[in-house]
MARVO-184189 format. One record per atom (N, C-alpha, C): residue number from 1; atom name; x, y, z; chain; residue in three letters. Coordinates in steps of 0.02 Angstrom, whole numbers, plus 50000, padded with zeros to 5 digits. Layout:
MARVO-184189
<atom n="NUM" atom="CA" X="X" Y="Y" Z="Z" chain="A" res="ALA"/>
...
***
This chain:
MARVO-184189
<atom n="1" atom="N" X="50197" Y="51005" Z="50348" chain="A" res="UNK"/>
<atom n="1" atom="CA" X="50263" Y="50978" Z="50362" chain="A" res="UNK"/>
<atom n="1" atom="C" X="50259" Y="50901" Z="50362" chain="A" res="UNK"/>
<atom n="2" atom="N" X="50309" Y="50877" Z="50335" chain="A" res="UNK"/>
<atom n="2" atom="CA" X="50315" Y="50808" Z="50329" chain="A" res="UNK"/>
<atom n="2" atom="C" X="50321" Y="50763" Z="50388" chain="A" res="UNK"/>
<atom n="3" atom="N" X="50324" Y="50730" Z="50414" chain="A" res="UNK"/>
<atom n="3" atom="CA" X="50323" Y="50695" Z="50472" chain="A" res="UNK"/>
<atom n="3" atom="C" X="50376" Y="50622" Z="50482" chain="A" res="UNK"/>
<atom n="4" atom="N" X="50431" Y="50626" Z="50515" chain="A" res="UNK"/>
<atom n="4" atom="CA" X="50453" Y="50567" Z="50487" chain="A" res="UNK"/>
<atom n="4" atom="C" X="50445" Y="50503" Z="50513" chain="A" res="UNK"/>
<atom n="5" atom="N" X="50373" Y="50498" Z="50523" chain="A" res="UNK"/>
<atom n="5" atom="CA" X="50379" Y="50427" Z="50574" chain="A" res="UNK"/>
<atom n="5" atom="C" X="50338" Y="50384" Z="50494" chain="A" res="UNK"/>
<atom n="6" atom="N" X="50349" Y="50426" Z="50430" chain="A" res="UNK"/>
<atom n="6" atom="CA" X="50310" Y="50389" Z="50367" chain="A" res="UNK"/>
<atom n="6" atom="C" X="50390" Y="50396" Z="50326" chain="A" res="UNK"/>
<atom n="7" atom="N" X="50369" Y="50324" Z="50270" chain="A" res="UNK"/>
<atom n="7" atom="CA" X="50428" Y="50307" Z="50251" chain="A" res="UNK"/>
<atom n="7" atom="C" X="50422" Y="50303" Z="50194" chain="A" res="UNK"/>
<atom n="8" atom="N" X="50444" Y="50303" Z="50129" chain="A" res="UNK"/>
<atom n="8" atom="CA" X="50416" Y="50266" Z="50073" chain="A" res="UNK"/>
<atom n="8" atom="C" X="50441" Y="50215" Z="50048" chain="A" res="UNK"/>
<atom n="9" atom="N" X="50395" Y="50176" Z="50036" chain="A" res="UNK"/>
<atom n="9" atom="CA" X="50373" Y="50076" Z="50025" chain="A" res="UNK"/>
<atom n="9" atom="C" X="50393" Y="50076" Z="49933" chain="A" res="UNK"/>
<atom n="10" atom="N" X="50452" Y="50085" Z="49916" chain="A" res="UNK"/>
<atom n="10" atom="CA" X="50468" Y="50085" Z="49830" chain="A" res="UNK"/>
<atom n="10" atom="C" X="50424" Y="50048" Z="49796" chain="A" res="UNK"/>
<atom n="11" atom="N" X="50405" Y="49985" Z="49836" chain="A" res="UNK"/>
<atom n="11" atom="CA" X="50372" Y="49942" Z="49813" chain="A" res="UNK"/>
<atom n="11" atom="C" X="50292" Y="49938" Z="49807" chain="A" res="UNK"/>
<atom n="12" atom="N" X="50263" Y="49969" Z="49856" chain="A" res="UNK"/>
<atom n="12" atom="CA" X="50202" Y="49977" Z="49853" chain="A" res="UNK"/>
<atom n="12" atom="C" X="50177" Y="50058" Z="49823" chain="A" res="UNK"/>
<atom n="13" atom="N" X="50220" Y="50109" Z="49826" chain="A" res="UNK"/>
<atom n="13" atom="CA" X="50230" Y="50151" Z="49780" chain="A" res="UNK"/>
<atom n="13" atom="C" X="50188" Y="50203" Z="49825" chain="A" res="UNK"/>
<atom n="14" atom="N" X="50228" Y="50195" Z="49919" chain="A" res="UNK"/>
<atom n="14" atom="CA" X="50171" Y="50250" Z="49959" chain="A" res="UNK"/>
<atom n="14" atom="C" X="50213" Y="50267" Z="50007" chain="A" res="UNK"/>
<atom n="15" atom="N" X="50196" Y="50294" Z="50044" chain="A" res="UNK"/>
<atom n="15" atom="CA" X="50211" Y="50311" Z="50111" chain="A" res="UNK"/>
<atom n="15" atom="C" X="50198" Y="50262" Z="50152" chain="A" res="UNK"/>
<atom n="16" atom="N" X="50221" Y="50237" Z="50217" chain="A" res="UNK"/>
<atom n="16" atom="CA" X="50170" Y="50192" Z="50267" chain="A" res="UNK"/>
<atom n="16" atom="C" X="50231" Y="50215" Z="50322" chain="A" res="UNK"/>
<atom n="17" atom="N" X="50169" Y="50215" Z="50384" chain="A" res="UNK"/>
<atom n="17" atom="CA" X="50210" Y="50234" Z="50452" chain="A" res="UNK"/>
<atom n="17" atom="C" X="50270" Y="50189" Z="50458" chain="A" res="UNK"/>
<atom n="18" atom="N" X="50297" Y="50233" Z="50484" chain="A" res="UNK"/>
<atom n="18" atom="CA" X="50354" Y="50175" Z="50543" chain="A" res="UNK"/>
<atom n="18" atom="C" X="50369" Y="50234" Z="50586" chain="A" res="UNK"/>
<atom n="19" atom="N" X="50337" Y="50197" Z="50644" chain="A" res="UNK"/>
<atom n="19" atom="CA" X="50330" Y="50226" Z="50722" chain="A" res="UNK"/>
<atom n="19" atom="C" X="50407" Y="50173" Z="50756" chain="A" res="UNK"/>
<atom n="20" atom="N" X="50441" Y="50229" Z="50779" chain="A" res="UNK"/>
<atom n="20" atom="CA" X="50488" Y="50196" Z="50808" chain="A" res="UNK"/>
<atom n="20" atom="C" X="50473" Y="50198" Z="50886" chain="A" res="UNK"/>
<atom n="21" atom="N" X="50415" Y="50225" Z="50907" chain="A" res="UNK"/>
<atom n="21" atom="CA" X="50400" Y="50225" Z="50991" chain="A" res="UNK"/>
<atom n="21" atom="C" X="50312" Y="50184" Z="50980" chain="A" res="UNK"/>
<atom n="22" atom="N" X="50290" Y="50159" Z="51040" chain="A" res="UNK"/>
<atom n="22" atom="CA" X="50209" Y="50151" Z="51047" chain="A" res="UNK"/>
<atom n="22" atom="C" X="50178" Y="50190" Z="51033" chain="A" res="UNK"/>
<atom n="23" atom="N" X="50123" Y="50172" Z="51023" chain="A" res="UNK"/>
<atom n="23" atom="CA" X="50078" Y="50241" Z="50985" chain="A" res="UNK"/>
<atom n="23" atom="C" X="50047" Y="50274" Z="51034" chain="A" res="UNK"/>
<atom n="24" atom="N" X="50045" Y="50233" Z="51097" chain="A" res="UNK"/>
<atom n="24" atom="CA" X="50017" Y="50276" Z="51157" chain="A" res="UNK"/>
<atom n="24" atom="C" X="50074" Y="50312" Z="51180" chain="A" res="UNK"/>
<atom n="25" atom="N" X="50126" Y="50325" Z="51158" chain="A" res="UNK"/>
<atom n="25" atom="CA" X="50178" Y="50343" Z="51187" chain="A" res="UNK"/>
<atom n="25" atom="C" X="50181" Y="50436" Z="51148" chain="A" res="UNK"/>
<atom n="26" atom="N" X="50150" Y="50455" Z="51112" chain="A" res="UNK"/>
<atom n="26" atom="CA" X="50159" Y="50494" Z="51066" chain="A" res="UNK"/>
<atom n="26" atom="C" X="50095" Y="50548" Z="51081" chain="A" res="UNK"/>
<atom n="27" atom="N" X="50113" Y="50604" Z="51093" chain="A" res="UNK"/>
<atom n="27" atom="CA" X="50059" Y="50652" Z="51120" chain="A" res="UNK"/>
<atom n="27" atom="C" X="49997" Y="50638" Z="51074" chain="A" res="UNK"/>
<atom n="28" atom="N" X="49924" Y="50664" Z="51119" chain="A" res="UNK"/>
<atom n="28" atom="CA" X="49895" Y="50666" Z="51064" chain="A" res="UNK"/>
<atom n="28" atom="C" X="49874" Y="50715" Z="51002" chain="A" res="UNK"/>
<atom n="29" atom="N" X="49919" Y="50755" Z="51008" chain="A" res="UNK"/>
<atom n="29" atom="CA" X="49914" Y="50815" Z="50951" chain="A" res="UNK"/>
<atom n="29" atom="C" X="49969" Y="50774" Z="50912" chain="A" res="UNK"/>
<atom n="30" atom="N" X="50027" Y="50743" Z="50917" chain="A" res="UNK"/>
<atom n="30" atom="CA" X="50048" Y="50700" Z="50877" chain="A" res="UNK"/>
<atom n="30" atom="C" X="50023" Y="50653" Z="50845" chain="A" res="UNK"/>
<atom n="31" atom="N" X="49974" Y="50589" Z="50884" chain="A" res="UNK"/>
<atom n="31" atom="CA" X="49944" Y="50555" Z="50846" chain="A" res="UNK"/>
<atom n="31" atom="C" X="49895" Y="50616" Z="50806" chain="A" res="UNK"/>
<atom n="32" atom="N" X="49861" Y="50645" Z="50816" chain="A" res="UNK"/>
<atom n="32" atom="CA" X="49803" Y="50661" Z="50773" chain="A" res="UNK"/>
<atom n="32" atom="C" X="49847" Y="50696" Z="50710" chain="A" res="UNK"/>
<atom n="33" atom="N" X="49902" Y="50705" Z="50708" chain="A" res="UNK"/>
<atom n="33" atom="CA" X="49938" Y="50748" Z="50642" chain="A" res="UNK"/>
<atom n="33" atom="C" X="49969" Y="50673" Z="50619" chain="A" res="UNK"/>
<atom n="34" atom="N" X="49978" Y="50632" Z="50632" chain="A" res="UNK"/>
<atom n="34" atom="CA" X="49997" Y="50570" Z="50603" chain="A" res="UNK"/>
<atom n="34" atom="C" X="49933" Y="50539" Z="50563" chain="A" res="UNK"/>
<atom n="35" atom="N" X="49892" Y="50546" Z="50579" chain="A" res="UNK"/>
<atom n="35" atom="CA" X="49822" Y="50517" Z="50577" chain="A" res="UNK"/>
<atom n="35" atom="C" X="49804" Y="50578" Z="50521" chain="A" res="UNK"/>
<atom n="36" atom="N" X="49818" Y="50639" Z="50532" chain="A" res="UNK"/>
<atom n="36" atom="CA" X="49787" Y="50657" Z="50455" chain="A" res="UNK"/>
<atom n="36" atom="C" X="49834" Y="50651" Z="50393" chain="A" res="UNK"/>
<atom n="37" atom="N" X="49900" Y="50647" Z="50418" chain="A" res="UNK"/>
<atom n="37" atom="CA" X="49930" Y="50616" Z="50362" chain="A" res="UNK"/>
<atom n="37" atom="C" X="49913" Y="50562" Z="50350" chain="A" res="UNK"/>
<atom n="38" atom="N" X="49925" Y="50522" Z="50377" chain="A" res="UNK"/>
<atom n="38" atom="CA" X="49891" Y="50445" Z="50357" chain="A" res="UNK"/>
<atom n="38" atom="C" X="49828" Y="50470" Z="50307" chain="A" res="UNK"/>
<atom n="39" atom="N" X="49780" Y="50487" Z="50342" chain="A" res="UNK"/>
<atom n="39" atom="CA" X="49721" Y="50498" Z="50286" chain="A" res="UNK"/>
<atom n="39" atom="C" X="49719" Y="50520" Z="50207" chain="A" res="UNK"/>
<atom n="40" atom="N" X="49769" Y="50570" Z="50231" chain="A" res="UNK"/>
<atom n="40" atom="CA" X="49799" Y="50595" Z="50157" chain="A" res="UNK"/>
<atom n="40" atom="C" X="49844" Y="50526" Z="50109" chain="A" res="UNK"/>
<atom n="41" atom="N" X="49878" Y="50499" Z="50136" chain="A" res="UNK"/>
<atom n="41" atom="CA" X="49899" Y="50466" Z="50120" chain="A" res="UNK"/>
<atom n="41" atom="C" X="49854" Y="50395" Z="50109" chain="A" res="UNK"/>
<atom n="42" atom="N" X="49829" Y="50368" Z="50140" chain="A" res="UNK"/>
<atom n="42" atom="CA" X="49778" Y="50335" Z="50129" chain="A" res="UNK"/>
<atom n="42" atom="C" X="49728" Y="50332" Z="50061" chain="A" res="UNK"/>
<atom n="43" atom="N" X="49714" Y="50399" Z="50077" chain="A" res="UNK"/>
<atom n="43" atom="CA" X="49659" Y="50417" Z="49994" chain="A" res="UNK"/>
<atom n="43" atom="C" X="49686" Y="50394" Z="49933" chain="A" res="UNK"/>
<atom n="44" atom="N" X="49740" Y="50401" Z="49919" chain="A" res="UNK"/>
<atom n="44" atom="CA" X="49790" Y="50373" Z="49871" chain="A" res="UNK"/>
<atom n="44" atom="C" X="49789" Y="50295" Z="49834" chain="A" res="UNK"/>
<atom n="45" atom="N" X="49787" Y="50261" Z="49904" chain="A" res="UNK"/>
<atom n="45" atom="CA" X="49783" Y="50192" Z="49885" chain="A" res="UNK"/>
<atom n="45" atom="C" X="49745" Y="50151" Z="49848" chain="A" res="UNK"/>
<atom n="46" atom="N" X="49660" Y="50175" Z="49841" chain="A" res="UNK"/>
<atom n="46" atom="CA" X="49603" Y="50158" Z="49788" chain="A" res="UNK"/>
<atom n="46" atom="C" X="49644" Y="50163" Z="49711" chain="A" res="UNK"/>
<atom n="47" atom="N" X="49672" Y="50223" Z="49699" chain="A" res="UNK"/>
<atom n="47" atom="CA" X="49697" Y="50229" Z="49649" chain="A" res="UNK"/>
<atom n="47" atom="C" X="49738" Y="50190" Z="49626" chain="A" res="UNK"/>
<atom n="48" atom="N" X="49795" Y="50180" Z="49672" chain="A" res="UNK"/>
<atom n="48" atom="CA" X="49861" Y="50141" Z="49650" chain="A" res="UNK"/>
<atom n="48" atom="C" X="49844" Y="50087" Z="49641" chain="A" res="UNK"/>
<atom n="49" atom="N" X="49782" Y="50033" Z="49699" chain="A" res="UNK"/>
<atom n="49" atom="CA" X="49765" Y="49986" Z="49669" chain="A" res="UNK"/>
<atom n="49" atom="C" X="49732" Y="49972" Z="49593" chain="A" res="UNK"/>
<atom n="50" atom="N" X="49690" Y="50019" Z="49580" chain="A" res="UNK"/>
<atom n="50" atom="CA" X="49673" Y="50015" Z="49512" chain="A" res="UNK"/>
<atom n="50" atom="C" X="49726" Y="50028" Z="49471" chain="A" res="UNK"/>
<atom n="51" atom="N" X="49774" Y="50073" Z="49457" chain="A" res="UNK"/>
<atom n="51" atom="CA" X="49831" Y="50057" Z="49405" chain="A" res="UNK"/>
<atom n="51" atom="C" X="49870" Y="49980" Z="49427" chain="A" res="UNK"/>
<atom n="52" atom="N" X="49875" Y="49964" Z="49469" chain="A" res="UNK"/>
<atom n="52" atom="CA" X="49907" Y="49901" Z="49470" chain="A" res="UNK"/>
<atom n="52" atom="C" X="49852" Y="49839" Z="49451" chain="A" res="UNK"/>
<atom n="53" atom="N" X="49789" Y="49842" Z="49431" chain="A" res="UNK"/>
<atom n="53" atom="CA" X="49755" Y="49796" Z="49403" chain="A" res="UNK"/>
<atom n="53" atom="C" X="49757" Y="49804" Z="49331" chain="A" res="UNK"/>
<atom n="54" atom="N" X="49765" Y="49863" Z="49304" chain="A" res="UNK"/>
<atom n="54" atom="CA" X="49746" Y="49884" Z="49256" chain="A" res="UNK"/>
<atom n="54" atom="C" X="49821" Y="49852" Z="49233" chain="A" res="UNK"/>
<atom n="55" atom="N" X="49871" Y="49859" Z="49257" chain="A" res="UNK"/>
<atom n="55" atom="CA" X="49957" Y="49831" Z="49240" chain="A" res="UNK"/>
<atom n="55" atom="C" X="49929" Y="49758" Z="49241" chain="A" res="UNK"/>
<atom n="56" atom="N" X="49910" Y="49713" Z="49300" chain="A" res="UNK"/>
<atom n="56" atom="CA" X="49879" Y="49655" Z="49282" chain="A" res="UNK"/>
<atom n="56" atom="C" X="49846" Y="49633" Z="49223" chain="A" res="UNK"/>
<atom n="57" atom="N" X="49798" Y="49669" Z="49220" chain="A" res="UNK"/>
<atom n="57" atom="CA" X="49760" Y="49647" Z="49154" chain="A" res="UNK"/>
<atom n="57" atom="C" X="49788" Y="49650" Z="49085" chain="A" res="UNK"/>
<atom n="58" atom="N" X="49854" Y="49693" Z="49090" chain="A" res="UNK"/>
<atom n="58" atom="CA" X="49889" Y="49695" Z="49022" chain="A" res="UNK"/>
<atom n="58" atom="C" X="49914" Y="49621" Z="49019" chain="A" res="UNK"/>
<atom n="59" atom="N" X="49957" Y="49612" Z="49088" chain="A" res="UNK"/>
<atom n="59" atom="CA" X="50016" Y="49552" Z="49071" chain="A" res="UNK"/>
<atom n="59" atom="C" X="49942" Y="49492" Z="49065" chain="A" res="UNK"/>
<atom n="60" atom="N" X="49901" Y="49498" Z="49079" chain="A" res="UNK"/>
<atom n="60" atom="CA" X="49849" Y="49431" Z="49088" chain="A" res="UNK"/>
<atom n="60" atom="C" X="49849" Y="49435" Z="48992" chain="A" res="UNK"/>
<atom n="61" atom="N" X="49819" Y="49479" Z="48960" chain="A" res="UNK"/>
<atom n="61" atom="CA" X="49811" Y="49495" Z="48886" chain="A" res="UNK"/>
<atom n="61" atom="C" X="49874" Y="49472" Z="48849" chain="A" res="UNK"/>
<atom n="62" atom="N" X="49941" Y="49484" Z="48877" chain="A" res="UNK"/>
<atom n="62" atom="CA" X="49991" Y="49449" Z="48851" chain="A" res="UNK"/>
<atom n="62" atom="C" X="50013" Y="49376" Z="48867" chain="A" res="UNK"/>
<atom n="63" atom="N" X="49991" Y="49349" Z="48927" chain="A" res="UNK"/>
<atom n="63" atom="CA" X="50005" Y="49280" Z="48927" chain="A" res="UNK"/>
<atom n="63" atom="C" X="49952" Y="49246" Z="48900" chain="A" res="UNK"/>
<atom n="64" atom="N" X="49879" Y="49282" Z="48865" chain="A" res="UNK"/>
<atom n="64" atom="CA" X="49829" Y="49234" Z="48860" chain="A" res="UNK"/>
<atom n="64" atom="C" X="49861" Y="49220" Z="48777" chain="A" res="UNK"/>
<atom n="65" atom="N" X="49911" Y="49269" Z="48757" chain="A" res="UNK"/>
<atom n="65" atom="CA" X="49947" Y="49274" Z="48690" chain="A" res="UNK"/>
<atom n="65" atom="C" X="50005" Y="49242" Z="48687" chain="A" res="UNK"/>
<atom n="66" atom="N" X="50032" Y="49214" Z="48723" chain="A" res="UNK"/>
<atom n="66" atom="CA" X="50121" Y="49204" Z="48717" chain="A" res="UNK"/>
<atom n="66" atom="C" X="50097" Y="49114" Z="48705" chain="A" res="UNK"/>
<atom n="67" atom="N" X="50148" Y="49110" Z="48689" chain="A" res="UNK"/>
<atom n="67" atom="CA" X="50166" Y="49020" Z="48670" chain="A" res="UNK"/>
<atom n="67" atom="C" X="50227" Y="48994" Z="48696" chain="A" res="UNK"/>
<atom n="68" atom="N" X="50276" Y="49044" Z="48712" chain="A" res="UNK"/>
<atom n="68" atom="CA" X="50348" Y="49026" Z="48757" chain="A" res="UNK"/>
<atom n="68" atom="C" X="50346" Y="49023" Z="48825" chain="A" res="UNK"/>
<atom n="69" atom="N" X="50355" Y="48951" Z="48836" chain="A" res="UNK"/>
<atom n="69" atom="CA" X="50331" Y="48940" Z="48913" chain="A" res="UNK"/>
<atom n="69" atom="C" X="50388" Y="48992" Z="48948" chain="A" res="UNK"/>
<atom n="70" atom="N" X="50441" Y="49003" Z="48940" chain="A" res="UNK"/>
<atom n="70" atom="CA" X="50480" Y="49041" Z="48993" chain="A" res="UNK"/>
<atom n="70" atom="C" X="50455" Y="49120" Z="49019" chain="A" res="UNK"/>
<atom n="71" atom="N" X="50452" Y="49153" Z="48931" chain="A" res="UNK"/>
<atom n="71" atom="CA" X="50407" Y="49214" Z="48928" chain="A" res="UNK"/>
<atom n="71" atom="C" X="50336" Y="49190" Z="48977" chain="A" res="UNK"/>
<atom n="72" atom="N" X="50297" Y="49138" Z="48968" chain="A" res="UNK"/>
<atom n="72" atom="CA" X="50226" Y="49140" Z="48999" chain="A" res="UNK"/>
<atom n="72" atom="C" X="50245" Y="49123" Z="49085" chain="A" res="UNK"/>
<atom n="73" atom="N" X="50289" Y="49104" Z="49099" chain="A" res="UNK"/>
<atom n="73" atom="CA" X="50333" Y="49099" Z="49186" chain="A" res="UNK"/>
<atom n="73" atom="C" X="50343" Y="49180" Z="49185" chain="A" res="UNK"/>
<atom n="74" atom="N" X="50370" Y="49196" Z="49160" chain="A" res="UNK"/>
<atom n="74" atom="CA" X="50409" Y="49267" Z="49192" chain="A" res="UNK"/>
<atom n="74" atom="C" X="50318" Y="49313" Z="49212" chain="A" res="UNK"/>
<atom n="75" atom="N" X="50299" Y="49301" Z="49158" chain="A" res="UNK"/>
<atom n="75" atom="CA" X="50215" Y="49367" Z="49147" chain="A" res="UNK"/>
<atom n="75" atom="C" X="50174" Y="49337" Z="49218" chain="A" res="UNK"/>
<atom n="76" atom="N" X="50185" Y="49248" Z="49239" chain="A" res="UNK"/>
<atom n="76" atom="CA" X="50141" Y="49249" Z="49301" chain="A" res="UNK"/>
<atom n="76" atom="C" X="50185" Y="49256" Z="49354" chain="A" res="UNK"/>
<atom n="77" atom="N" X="50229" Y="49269" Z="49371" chain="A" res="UNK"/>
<atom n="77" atom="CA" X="50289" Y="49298" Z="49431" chain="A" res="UNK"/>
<atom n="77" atom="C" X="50260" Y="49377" Z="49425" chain="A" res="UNK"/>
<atom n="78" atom="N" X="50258" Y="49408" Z="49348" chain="A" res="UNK"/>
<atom n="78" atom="CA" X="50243" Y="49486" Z="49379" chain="A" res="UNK"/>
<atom n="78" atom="C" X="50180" Y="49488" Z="49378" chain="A" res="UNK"/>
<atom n="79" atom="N" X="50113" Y="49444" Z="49388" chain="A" res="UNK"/>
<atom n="79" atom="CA" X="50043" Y="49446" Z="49389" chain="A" res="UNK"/>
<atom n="79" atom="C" X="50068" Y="49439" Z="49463" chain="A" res="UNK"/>
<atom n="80" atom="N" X="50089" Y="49399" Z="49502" chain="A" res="UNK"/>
<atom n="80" atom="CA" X="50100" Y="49353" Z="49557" chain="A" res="UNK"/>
<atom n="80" atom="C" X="50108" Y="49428" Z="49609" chain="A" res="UNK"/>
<atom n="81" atom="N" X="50166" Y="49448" Z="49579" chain="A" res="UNK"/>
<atom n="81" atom="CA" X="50221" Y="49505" Z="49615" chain="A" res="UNK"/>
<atom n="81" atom="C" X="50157" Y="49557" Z="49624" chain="A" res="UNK"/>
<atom n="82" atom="N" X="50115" Y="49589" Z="49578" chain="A" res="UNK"/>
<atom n="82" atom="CA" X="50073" Y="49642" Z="49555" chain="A" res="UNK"/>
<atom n="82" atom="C" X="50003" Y="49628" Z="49616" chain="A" res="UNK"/>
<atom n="83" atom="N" X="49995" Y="49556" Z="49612" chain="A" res="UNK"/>
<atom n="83" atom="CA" X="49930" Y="49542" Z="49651" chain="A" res="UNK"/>
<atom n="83" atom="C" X="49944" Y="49544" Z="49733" chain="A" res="UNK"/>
<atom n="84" atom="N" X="50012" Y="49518" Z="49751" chain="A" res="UNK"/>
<atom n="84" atom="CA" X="50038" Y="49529" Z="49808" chain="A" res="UNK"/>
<atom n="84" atom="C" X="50054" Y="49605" Z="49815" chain="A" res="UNK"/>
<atom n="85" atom="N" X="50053" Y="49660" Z="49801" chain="A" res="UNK"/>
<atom n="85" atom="CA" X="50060" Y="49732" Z="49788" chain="A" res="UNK"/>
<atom n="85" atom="C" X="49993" Y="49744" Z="49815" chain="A" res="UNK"/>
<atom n="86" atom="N" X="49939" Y="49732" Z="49773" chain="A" res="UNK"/>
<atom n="86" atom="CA" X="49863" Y="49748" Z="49803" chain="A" res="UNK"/>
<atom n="86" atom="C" X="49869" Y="49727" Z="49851" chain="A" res="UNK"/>
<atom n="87" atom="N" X="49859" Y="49654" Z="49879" chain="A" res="UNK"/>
<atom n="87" atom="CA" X="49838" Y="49640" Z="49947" chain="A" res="UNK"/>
<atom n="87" atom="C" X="49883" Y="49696" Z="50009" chain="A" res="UNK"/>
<atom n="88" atom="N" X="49937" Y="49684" Z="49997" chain="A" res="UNK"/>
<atom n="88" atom="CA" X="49969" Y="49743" Z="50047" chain="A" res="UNK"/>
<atom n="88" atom="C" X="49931" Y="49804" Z="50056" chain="A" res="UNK"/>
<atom n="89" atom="N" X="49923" Y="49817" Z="49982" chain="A" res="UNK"/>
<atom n="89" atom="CA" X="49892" Y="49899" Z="49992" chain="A" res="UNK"/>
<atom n="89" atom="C" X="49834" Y="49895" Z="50040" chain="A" res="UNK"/>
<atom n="90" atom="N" X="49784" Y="49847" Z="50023" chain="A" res="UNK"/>
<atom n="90" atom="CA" X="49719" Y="49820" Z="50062" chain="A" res="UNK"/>
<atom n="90" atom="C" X="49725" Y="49829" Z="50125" chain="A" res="UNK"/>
<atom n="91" atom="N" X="49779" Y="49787" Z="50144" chain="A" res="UNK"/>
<atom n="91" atom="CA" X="49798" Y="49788" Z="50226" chain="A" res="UNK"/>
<atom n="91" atom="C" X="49826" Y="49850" Z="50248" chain="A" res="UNK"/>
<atom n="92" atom="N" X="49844" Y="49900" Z="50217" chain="A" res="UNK"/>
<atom n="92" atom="CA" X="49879" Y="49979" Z="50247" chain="A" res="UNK"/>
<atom n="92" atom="C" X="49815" Y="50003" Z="50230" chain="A" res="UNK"/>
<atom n="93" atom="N" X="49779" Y="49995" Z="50195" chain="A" res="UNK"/>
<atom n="93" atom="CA" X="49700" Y="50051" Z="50200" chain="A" res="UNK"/>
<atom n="93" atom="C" X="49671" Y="50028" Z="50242" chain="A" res="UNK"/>
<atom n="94" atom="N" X="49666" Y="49975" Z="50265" chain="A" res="UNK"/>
<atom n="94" atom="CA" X="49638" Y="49956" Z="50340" chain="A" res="UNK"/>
<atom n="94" atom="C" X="49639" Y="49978" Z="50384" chain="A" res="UNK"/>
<atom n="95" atom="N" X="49717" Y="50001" Z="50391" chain="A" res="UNK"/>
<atom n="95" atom="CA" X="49763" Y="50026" Z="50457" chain="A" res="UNK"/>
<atom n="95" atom="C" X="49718" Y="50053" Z="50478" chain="A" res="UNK"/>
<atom n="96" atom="N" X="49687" Y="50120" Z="50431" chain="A" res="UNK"/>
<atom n="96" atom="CA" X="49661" Y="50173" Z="50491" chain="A" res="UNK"/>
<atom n="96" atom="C" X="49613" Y="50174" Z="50526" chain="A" res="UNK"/>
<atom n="97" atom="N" X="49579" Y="50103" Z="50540" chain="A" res="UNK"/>
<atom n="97" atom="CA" X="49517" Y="50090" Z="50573" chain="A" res="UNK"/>
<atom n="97" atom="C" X="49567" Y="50082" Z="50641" chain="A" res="UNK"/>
<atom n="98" atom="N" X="49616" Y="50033" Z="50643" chain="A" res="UNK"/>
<atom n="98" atom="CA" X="49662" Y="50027" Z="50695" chain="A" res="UNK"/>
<atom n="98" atom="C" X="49671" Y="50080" Z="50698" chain="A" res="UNK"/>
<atom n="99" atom="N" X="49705" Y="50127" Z="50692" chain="A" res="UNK"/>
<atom n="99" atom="CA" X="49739" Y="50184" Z="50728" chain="A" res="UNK"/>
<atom n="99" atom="C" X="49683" Y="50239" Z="50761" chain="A" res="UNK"/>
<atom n="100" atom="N" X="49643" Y="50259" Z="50720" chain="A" res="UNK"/>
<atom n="100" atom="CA" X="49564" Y="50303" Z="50745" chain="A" res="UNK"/>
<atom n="100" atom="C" X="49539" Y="50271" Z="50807" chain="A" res="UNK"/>
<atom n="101" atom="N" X="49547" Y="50202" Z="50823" chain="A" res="UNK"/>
<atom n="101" atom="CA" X="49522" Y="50134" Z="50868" chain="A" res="UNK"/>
<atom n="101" atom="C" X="49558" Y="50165" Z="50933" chain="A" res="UNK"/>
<atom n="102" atom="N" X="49614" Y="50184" Z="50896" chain="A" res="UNK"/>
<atom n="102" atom="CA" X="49685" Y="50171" Z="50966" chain="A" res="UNK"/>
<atom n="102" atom="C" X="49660" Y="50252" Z="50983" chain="A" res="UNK"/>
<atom n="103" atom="N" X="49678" Y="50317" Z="50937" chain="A" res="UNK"/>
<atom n="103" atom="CA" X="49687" Y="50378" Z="50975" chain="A" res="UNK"/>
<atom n="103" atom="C" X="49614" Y="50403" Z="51002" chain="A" res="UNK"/>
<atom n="104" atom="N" X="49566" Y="50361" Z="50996" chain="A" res="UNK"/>
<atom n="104" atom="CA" X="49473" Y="50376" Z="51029" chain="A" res="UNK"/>
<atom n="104" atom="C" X="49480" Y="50346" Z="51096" chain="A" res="UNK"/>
<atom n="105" atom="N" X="49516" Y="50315" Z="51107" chain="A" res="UNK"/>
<atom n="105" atom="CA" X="49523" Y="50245" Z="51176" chain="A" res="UNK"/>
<atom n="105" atom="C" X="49528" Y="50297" Z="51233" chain="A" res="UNK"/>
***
């Protein structure tokens, strides 16, 4: 069953919590079913980052080709947009050292 304290991020192309109470506030048979979703959800993210480099490395192959400065602006806004995508993801695969941190306490 789905859980709705996870949302999906259009942009980062996932799920990520949104806890509308404290996390100590939430039984712990709740956190631990949040926490294996998360995991599930989590696993995901290695991947997505690699298709979003792999999308990088195209537009990099097309601006190392273009000669129209406006076209070569737009390709580093979506390198820009694409690289800010990873780092996010980076920081939500992190999460679950925080959260495992919090429901062991």
């Amino acid at each position: 069953m789905w859980r709705p304290e996870f949302v999906y991020d259009g942009r980062l192309g996932i799920y990520v919590p949104d806890l509308p109470r404290e996390w100590e506030s939430y039984s712990e048979e709740d956190r631990a079913e949040m926490l294996y979703q998360w995991e599930q959800i989590r696993g995901t993210i290695p991947d997505r980052i690699k298709h979003l480099e792999s999308r990088i490395m195209e537009k990099q192959e097309r601006l190392n080709r273009e000669d129209d400065f406006a076209v070569s602006c737009s390709l580093n806004s979506e390198i820009a947009e694409l690289a800010s995508m990873i780092n996010d993801l980076h920081l939500w695969y992190r999460v679950d050292q925080e959260m495992s941190d919090k429901i062991h306490m």
